[in-house]
N, C-alpha and C positions, 0 to 999 in steps of 0.2 A: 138735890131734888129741885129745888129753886133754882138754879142755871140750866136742867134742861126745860122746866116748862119755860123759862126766857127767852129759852133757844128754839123751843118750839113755835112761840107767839111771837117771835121776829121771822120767824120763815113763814109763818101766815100772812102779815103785814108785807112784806119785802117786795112783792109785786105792786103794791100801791106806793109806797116809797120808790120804786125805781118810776113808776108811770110820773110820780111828782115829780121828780127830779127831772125827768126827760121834758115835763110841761114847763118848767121854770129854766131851764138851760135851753130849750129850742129857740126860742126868741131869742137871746145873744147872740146864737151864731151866725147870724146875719151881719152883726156887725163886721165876722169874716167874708161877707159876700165879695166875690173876684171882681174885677172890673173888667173890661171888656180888652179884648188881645190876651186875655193870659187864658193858662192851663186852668180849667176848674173840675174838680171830684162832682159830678151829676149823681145825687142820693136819689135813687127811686123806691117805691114802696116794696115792702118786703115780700118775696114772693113772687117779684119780677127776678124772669130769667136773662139770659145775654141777651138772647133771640128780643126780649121785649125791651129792652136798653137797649140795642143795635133800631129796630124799626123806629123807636121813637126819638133818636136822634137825628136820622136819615128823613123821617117826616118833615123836619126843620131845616133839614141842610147843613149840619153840621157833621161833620168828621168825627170820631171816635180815635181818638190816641189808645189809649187801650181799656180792659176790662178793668176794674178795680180789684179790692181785698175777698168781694161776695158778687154775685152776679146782676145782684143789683145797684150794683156802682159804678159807672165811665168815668174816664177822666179824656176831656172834652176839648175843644181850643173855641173859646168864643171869640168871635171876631167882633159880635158890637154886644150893644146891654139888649138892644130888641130879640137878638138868638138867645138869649137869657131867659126874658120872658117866654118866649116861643116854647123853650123846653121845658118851662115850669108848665107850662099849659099842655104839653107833652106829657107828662105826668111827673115831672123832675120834682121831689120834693124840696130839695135845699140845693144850692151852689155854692161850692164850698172850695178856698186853696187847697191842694190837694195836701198838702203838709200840715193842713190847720190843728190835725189832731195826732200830730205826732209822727206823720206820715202811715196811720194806721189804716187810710182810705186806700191808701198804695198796695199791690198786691205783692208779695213778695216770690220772686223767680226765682229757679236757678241759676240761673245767669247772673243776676243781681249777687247772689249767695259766693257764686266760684268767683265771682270779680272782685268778694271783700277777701275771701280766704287768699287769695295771690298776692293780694296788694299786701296784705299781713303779712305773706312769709320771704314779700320780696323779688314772688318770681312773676313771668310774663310768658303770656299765652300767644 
């Protein structure tokens, strides 16, 4: 009785524990911020579509390598730190290596998928 009401008042709280955790972890991740010539993961707010990731990277001038893990994520090629700010002002929330978190920003294809199973069993396409 006492472990489900625990379990109850942790799933009440657990939305204000993950908003903590997201406010005390956002600031680090800058210290992953890309430098300028590399690939970087463009995070835009949630609820941006491609379509809204493609125009506001195109408003800057930058090229899109391709979509990310959700539709609101490009991985980008910055050519200096100014196209950086330019996209944060774009509405880019964060610039991020694209592997910073695991490569979880990365969308995963199948392509990507049939190229690990061959390499596993040896054979070539």
């Amino acid at each position: 009785m006492v472990l489900i009401r625990l379990l109850q008042n942790f799933r009440a709280i657990l939305p204000a524990i993950m908003v903590g955790l997201a406010v005390i972890s956002a600031p680090l991740l800058i210290l992953f911020e890309p430098v300028e010539g590399e690939a970087a993961a463009a995070i835009f707010p949630p609820g941006w579509t491609e379509a809204d990731v493609l125009q506001a990277a195109a408003g800057v001038d930058l090229s899109v390598i391709r979509i990310g893990a959700t539709s609101n994520i490009a991985i980008v090629q910055l050519p200096t730190i100014t196209a950086a700010r330019s996209l944060r002002q774009a509405g880019a929330l964060l610039l991020l290596p694209p592997n910073v978190l695991g490569g979880c920003l990365l969308a995963k294809t199948d392509q990507t998928l049939f190229s690990r199973s061959t390499s596993m069993s040896g054979t070539s396409t």
